[in-house]
VMD Tcl script that draws the C-alpha trace (Angstrom):
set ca {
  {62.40 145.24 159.94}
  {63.46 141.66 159.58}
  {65.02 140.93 155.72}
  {63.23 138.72 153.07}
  {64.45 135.38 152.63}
  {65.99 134.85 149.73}
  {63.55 132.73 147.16}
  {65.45 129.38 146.34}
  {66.07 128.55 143.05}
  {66.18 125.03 141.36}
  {67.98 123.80 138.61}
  {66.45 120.39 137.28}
  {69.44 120.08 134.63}
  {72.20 120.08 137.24}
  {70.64 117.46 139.17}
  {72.72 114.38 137.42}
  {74.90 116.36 137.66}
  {75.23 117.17 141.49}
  {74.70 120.44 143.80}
  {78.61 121.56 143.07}
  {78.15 121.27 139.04}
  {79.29 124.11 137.38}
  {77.30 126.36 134.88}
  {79.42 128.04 131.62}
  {78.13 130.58 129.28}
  {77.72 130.15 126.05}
  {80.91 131.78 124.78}
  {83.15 129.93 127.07}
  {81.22 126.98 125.39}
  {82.03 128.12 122.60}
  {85.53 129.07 123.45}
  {86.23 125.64 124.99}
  {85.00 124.00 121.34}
  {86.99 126.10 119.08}
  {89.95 125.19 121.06}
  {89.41 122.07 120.84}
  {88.76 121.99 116.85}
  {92.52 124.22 117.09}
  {94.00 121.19 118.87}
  {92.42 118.72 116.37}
  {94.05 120.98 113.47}
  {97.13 120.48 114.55}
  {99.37 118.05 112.68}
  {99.64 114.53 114.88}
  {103.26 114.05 113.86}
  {106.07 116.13 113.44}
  {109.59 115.53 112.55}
  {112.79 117.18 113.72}
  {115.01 118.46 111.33}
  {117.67 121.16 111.95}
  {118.41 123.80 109.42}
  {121.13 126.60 109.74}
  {120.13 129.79 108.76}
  {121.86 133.19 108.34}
  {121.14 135.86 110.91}
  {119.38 137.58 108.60}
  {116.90 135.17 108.13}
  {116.55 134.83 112.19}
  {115.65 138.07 112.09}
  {113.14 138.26 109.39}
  {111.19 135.33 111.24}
  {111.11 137.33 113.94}
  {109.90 140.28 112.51}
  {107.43 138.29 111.16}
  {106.37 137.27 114.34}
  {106.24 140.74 115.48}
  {104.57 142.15 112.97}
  {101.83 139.40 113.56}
  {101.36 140.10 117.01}
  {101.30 143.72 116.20}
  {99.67 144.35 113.34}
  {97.53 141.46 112.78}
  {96.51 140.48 116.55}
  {98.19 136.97 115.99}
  {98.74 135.90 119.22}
  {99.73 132.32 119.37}
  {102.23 131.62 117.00}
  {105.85 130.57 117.13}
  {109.13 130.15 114.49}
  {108.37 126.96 113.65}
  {105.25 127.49 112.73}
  {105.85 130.57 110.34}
  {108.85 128.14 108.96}
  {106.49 125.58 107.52}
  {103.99 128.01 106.46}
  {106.51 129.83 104.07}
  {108.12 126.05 102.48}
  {104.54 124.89 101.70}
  {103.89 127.95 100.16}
  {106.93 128.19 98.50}
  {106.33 124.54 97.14}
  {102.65 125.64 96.37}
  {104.51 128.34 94.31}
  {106.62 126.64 92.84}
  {104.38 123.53 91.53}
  {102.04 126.63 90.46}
  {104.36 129.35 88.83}
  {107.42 126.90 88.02}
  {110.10 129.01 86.50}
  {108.06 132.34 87.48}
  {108.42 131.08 90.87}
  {110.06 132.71 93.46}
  {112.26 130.05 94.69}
  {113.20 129.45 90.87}
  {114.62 133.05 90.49}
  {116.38 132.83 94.02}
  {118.65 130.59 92.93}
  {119.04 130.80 89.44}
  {120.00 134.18 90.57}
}
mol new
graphics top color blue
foreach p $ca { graphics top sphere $p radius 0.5 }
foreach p [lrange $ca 0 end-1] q [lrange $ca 1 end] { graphics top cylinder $p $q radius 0.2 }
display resetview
């Protein structure tokens, strides 16, 4: 018993596009866009500044970072990163709360 030939399908919308044109679903579409919106996000510039900080301070941005990954599924996300979110918020605080601020009673003590 001889096999059936396989019918041959046709794709008019990969025809500009050429026989080796690859076809995406839409999630990796998807994916692909949010990415990109991620990338356009990002600030354009940064500057580098260096700040000392106490090992204890090391550690809690890296428990931070831990915790995110485990806790919160936060995959992509590094020191710096968790070092400028916490000085704008503290400056969001602080222009908010003023002497209720955290920052305020840090170092008035």
């Amino acid at each position: 018993m001889a096999k059936a030939k396989r019918p041959v399908f046709i794709f008019p919308e990969l025809e500009s596009r050429g026989r080796g044109a690859i076809l995406r679903t839409n999630e990796e579409v998807a994916a692909e866009i949010d990415a990109l919106h991620e990338i356009e996000d990002e600030p354009k510039e940064r500057i580098k500044v260096t700040y000392r900080f106490p090992p204890e301070a090391v550690e809690a941005v890296e428990d931070i970072r831990r915790i995110l990954r485990r806790q919160h599924g936060v995959r992509k996300v590094n020191r710096e990163d968790i070092a400028q979110a916490a000085v704008i918020e503290a400056l969001r605080d602080l222009e908010e709360r003023g002497d209720a601020s955290f920052i305020v009673r840090e170092f008035l003590g």
